[in-house]
C-alpha positions as CSV (number, residue, x, y, z in Angstrom):
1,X,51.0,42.6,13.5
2,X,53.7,44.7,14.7
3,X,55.9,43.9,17.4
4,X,56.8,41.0,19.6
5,X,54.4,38.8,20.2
6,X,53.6,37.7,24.3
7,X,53.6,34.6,25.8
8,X,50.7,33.8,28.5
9,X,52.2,30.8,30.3
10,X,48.6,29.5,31.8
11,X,50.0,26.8,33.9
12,X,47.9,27.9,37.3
13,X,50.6,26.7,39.7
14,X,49.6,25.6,42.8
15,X,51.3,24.0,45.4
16,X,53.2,25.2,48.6
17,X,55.2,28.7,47.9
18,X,58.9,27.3,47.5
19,X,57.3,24.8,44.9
20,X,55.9,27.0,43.1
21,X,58.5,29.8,43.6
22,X,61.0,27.4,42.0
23,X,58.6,26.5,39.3
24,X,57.9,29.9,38.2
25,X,61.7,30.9,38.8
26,X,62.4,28.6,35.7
27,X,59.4,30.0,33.5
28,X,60.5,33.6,34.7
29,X,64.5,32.9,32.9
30,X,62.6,31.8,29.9
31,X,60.9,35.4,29.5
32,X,57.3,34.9,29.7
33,X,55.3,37.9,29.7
34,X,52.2,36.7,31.5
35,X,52.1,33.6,34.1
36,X,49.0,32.6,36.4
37,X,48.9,31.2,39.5
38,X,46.0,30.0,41.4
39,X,45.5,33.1,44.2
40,X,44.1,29.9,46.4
41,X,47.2,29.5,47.5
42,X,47.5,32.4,49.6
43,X,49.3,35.6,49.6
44,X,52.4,34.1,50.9
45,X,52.4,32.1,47.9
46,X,51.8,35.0,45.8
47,X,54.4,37.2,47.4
48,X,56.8,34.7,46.7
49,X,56.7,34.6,43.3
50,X,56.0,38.2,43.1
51,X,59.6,38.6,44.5
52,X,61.2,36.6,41.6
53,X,59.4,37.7,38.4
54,X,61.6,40.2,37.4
55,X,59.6,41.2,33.7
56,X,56.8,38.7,34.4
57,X,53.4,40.0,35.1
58,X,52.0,37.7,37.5
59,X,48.6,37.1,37.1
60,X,46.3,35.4,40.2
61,X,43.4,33.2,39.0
62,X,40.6,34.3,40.8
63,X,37.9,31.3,40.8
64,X,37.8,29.1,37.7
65,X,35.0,29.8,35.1
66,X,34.0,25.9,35.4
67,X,33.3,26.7,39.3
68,X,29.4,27.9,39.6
69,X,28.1,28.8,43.1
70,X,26.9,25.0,44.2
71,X,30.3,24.0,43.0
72,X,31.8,26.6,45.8
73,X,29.1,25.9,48.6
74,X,30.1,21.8,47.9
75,X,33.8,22.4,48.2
76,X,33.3,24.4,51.8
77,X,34.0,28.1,50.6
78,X,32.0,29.8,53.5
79,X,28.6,31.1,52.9
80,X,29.5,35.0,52.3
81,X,32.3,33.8,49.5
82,X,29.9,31.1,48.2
83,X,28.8,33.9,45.1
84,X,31.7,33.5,42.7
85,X,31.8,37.5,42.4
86,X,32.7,37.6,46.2
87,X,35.0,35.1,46.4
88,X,36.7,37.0,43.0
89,X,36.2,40.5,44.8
90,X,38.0,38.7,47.9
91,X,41.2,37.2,45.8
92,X,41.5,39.9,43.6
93,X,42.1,42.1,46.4
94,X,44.7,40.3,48.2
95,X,46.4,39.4,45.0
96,X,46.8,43.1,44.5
97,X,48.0,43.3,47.9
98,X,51.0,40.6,47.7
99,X,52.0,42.8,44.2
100,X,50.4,40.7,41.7
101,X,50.1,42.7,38.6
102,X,46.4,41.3,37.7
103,X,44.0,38.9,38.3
104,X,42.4,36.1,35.8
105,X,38.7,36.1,36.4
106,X,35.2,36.1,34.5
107,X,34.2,38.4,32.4
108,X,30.8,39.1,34.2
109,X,33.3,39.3,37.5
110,X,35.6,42.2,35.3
111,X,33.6,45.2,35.6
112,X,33.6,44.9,39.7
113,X,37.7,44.5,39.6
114,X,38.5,47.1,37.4
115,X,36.1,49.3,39.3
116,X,37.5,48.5,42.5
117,X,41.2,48.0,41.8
118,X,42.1,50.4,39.2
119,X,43.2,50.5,35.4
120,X,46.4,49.4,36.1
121,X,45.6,46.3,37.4
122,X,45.6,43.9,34.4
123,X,41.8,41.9,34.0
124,X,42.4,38.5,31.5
125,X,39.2,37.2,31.0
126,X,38.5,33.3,29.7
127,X,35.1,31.6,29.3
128,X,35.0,33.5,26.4
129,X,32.2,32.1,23.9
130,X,30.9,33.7,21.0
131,X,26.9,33.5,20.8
132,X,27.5,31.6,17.8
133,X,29.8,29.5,19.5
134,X,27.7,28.4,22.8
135,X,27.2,24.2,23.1
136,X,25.3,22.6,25.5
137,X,26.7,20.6,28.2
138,X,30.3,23.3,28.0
139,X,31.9,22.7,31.0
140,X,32.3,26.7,31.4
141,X,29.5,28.1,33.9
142,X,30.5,31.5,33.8
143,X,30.8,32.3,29.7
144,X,30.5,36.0,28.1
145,X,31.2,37.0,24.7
146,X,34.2,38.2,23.5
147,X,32.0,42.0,22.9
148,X,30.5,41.5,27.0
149,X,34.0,40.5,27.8
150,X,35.7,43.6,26.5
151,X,32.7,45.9,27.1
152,X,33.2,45.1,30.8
153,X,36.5,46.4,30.7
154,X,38.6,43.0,29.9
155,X,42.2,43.7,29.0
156,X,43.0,40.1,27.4
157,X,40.7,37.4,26.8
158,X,41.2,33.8,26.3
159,X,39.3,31.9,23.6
160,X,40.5,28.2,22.9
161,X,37.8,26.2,22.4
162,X,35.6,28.3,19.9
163,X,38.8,29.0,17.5
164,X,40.2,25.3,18.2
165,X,37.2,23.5,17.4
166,X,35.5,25.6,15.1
167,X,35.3,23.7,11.2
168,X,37.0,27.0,10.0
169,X,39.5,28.1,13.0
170,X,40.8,30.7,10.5
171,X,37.5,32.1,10.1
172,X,36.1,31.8,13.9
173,X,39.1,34.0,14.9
174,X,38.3,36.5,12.4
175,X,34.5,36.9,13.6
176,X,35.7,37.1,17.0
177,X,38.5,39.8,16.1
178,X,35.6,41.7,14.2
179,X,33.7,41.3,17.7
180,X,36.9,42.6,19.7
181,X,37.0,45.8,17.4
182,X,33.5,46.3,17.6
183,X,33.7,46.3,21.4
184,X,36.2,48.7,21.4
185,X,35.0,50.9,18.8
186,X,31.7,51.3,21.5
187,X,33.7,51.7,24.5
């Protein structure tokens, strides 16, 4: 590997904009490259720590891969945002508007962002499970492989789960590296 490697502080802050203004201030001095924050909050929030982030991409988290559309129609999203893509579409937009530099969202959501918003706007996709890697009762609802992910025009994904619990980590992360490549090789 050449090169520094990045940090991707996921800590999805939330809370009222001088909270997490503050919080992010502090991870902001420590040089993070990437840091997420939960576009729920509003753009307010948003624009806030857009203001103070300096060389830290700020990434808005879109809807949580966990969050299916019954999940969004029990927690009172109105009815046109209750398709996760919508509700994305809807977040990803404003994020872009306050100045975030990307969004965190789906894979099966990426393909609609980076049509709509542009190649500059950095797409970090989590969810991310291998086909080898798929269990039953995975809290994740909206899942892609790593090749989908990519294929769709992902920029970064996450993968935690199918490297951290895999018998051989060492050898899940090569199989999904090999799956990375082979995405982009077919781009």
């Amino acid at each position: 590997m050449t090169g520094k490697a990045k940090i991707f502080l996921d800590m999805k802050f939330h809370d009222i904009p001088e909270t997490v203004r503050r919080a992010c201030l502090s991870a902001v001095k420590h040089g993070v490259d990437f840091l997420t924050v939960h576009a729920e909050g509003g753009s307010s929030l948003l624009k806030s720590v857009v203001e103070i982030s300096g060389n830290t991409k700020i990434l808005a988290i879109t809807v949580l891969t966990s969050l299916s559309k019954k999940d969004l129609k029990d927690m009172g999203i109105k009815r046109e945002l209750q398709e996760p893509l919508n509700l994305v579409m809807h977040r990803a937009k404003f994020a872009k508007d306050a100045g975030c530099h990307g969004v965190v969202c789906s894979g099966l959501e990426v393909k609609y962002v980076r049509k709509a918003l542009g190649r500059d706007f950095i797409t970090v996709c989590p969810g991310i499970r291998p086909a080898w890697s798929i269990i039953k009762k995975d809290d994740q609802q909206r899942i892609v492989t790593p090749y989908q992910a990519i294929k769709n025009g992902a920029d970064y994904i996450v993968v935690g789960r199918p490297i951290r619990d895999a018998s051989n980590p060492v050898l899940a992360a090569k199989k999904i590296a090999e799956e990375i490549k082979k995405a982009l090789n077919n781009k």
